[in-house]
C-alpha positions in Angstrom: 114.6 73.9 62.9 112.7 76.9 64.6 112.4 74.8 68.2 115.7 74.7 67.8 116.1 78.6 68.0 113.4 79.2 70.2 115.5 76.5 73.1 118.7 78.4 72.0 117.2 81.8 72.5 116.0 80.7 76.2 119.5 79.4 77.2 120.8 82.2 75.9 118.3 84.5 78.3 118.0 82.2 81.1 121.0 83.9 82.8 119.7 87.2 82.5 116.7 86.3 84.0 117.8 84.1 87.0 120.1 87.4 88.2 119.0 88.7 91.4 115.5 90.4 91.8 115.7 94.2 91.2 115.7 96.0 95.1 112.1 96.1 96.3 110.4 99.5 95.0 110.0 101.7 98.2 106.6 103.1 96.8 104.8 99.5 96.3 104.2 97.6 99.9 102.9 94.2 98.7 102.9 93.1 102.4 100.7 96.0 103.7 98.3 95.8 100.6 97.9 92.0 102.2 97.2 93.0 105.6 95.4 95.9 104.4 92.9 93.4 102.7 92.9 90.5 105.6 91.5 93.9 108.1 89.1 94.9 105.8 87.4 91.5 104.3 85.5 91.1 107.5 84.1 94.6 108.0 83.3 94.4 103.8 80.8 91.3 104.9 78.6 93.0 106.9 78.6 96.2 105.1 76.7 94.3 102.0 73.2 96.3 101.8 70.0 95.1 99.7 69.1 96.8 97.1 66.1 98.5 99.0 68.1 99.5 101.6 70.7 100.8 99.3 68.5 102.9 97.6 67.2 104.1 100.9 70.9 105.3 102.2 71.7 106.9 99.2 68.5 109.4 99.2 69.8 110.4 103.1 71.5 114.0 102.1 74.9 113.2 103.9 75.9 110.2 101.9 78.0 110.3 99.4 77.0 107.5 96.1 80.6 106.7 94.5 81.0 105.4 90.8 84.7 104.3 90.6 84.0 103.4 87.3 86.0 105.2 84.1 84.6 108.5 83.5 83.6 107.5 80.1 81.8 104.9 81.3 80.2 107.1 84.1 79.0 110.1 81.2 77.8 106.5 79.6 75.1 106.0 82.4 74.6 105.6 85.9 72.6 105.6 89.3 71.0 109.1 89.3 73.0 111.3 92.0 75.9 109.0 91.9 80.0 111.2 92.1 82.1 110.2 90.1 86.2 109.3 90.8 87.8 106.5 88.5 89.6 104.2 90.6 93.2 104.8 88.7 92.6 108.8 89.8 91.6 108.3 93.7 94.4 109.7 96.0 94.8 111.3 99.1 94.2 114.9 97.9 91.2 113.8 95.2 89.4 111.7 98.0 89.2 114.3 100.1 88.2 116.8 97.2 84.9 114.3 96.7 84.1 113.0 100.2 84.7 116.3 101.8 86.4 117.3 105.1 84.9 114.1 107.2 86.4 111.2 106.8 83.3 109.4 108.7 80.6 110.7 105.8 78.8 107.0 104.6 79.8 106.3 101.2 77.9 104.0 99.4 79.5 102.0 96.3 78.4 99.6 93.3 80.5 98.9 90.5 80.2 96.6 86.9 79.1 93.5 88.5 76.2 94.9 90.3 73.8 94.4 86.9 73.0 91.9 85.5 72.9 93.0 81.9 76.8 92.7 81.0 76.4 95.4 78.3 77.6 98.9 78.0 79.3 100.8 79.9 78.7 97.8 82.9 80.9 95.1 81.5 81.0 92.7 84.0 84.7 92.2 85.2 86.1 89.0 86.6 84.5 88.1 89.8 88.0 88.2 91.9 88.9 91.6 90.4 85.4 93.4 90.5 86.3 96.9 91.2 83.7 96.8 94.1 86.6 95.0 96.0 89.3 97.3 95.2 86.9 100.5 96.2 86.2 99.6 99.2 89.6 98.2 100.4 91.2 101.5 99.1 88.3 103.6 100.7 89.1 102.1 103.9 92.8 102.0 103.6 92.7 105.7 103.0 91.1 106.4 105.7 87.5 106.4 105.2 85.6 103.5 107.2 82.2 104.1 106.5 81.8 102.6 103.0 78.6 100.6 102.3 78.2 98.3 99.0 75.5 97.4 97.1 75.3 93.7 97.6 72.8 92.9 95.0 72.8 92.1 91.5 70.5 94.1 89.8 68.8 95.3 86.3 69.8 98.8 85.3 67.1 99.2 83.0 64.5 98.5 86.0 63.1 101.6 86.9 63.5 101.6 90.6 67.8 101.8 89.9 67.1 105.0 88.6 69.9 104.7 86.1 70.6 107.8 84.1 72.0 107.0 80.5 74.6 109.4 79.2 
């Protein structure tokens, strides 16, 4: 009897469903956010630094080291001198309030799925969603296009990360 209901309830919502799609949300370009990504997978490959080299960069006093990870998970631990913004705050106006007044300062990045360990607060994510891919294409798309990434999977509990728990 209950497959019954449940094939009655979906004929009974199928019509609501199959009515014409809401009009496209002016705020939301799907198309751009496309393009967007197909400019920026290129430079993304060659901006891939080694660990030793990423630790290099970020000791030079103009870079900036991002975290785009949750604040909690920032307070949690991290690389020593890293700034925190989580991802869901960055903006125009709190972009600019980090990276300063030049849009060409380096900024270097790493996110979850640069360690190894998969434990607290670095959860690895799913590879095609790691926020490292988000950060930078947002970095760039607002403007900023000297972001750097750590290419490397590494061990935050080696010394030479220099990760600083909370």
């Amino acid at each position: 009897m209950r497959p019954i209901l449940l094939a009655a309830a979906a004929l009974i919502a199928a019509p609501v469903l199959a009515q014409a799609p809401a009009a496209p949300n002016p705020q939301i370009d799907y198309p751009g956010f496309q393009a967007l990504t197909a400019d920026v997978g290129p430079q993304r490959a060659e901006r891939l630094l080694p660990f030793a080299r990423f630790k290099a960069e970020a000791a030079k006093p103009e870079v900036l080291l991002l975290d785009a990870r949750s604040s909690d998970a920032f307070a949690a631990g991290h690389i020593a001198g890293a700034v925190n913004l989580p991802f869901t705050d960055f903006t125009a106006e709190s972009l600019a309030a980090v990276i300063g007044a030049n849009p060409n300062r380096p900024i270097l990045i790493y996110c979850n799925n640069n360690f190894r360990n998969d434990a607290a607060p670095v959860r690895m994510k799913a590879r095609p969603l790691a926020l490292n891919i988000q950060t930078f294409i947002n970095l760039v798309g607002y403007g900023y296009p000297n972001v750097w990434e750590l290419g490397e999977v590494v061990d935050f509990d080696d010394p030479a990360v220099g990760w600083v728990r909370g």
